[in-house]
C-alpha positions as CSV (number, residue, x, y, z in Angstrom):
1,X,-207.3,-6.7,97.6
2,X,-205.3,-3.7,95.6
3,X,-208.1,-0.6,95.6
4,X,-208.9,-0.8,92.1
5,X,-210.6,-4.3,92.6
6,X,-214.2,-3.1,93.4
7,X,-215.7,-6.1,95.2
8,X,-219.6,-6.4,94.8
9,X,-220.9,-9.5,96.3
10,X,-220.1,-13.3,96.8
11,X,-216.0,-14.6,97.2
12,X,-213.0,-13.0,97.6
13,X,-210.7,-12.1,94.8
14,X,-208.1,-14.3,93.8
15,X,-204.8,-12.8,95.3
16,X,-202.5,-14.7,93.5
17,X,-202.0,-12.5,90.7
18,X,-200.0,-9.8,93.3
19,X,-198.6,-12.8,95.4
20,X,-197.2,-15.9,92.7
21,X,-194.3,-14.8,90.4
22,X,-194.3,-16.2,87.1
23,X,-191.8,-18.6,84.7
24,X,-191.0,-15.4,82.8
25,X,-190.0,-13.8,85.6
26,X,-187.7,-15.6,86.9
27,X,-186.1,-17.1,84.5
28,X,-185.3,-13.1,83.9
29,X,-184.0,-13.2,87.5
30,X,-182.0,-16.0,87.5
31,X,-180.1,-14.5,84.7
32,X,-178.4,-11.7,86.8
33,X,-175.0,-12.3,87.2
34,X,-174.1,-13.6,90.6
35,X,-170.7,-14.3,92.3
36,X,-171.1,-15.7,95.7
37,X,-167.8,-14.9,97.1
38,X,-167.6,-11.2,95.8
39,X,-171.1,-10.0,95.4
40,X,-172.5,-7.8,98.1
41,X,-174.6,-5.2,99.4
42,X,-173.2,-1.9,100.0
43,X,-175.0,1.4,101.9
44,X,-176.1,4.3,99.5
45,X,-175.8,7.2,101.8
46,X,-177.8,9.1,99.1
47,X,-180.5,7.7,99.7
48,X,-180.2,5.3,102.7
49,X,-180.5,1.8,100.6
50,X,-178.2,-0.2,99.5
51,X,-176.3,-0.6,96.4
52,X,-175.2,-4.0,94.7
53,X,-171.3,-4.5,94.0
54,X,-168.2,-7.1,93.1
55,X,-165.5,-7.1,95.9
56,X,-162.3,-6.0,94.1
57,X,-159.9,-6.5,96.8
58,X,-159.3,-6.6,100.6
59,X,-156.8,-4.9,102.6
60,X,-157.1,-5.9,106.0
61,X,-160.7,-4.4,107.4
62,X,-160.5,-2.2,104.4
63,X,-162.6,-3.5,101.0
64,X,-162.5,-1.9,97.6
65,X,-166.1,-2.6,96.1
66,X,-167.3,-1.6,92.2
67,X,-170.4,-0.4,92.5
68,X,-171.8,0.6,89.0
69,X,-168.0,0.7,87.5
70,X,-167.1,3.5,90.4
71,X,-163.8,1.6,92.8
72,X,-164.9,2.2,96.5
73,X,-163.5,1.5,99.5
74,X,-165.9,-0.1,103.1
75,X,-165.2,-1.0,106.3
76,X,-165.6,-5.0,106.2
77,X,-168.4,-4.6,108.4
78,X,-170.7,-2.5,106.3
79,X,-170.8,-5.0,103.9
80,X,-173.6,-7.8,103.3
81,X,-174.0,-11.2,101.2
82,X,-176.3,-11.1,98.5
83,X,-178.6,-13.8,98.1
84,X,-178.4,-16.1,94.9
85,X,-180.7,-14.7,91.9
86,X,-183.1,-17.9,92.2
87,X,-184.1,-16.1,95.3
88,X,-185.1,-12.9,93.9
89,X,-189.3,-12.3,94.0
90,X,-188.7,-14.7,96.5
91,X,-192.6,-15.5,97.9
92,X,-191.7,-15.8,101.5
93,X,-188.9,-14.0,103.0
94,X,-188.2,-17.0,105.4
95,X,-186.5,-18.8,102.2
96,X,-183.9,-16.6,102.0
97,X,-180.8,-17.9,102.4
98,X,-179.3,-14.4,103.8
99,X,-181.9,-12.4,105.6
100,X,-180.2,-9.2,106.1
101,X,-181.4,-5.3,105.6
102,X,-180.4,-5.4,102.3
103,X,-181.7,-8.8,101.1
104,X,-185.2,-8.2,102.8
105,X,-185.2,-4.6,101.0
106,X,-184.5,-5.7,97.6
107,X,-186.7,-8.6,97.7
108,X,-189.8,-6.4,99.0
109,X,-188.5,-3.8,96.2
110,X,-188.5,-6.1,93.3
111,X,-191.9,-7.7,94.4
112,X,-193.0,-4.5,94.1
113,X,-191.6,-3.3,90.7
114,X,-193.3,-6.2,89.8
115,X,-196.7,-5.4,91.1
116,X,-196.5,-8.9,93.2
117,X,-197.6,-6.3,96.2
118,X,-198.1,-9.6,98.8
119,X,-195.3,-11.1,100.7
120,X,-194.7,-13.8,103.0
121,X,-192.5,-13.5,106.1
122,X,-192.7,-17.0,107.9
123,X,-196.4,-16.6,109.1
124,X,-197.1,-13.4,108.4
125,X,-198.4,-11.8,104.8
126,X,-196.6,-8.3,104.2
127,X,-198.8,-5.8,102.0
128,X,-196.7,-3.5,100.2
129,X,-198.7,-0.4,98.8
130,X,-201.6,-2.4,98.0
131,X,-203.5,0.9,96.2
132,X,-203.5,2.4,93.0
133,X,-204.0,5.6,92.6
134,X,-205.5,7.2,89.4
């Protein structure tokens, strides 16, 4: 349980607050826009993530990507599929329908924002920053 849920005798906690996403929410998800042959992931060196972009063009192993209305240009290979929105918050990562860096990263990222700290990867239950601190 998260570390602000002081447990004083008898059953566990519910954890499906943290671990089941909500109507709301993904309806809100589903909303993103979403091209399936020209969205993809893109590396940030800034920071080491990745970045989401529309494929603008492709010159041989070359691509030109907009990333945030910015034109760049990747090798083919550095790029990734991004996973329909209906599988964004996605409960278990085994769902996904692309299961690259990028696509486990943002899903564990917005499960997060979301304070839906719990995630399922096949079998195992991934705990993402399960304290609060105060």
């Amino acid at each position: 349980m998260p570390g602000h849920i002081k447990k004083t005798t008898g059953p566990d906690p519910d954890p499906s607050p943290w671990l089941c996403v909500s109507a709301e929410l993904k309806a809100k998800l589903k909303s993103k826009p979403y091209d399936p042959k020209k969205s993809v992931w893109v590396p940030n060196k800034s920071d080491g993530g990745y970045l989401e972009g529309l494929i603008e063009s492709k010159d041989g192993v070359k691509v030109s990507v907009n990333v945030n209305g910015e034109v760049k240009v990747f090798k083919e290979d550095q790029l990734q599929q991004v996973n329909p929105p209906k599988f964004d918050c996605s409960n278990d990562m085994a769902d996904l329908t692309y299961l690259g860096d990028a696509c486990v990263l943002w899903n564990s990222v917005v499960r997060y924002v979301n304070e839906l700290i719990y995630t399922y990867s096949g079998l195992f239950c991934i705990a993402i920053n399960p304290y609060k601190r105060f």
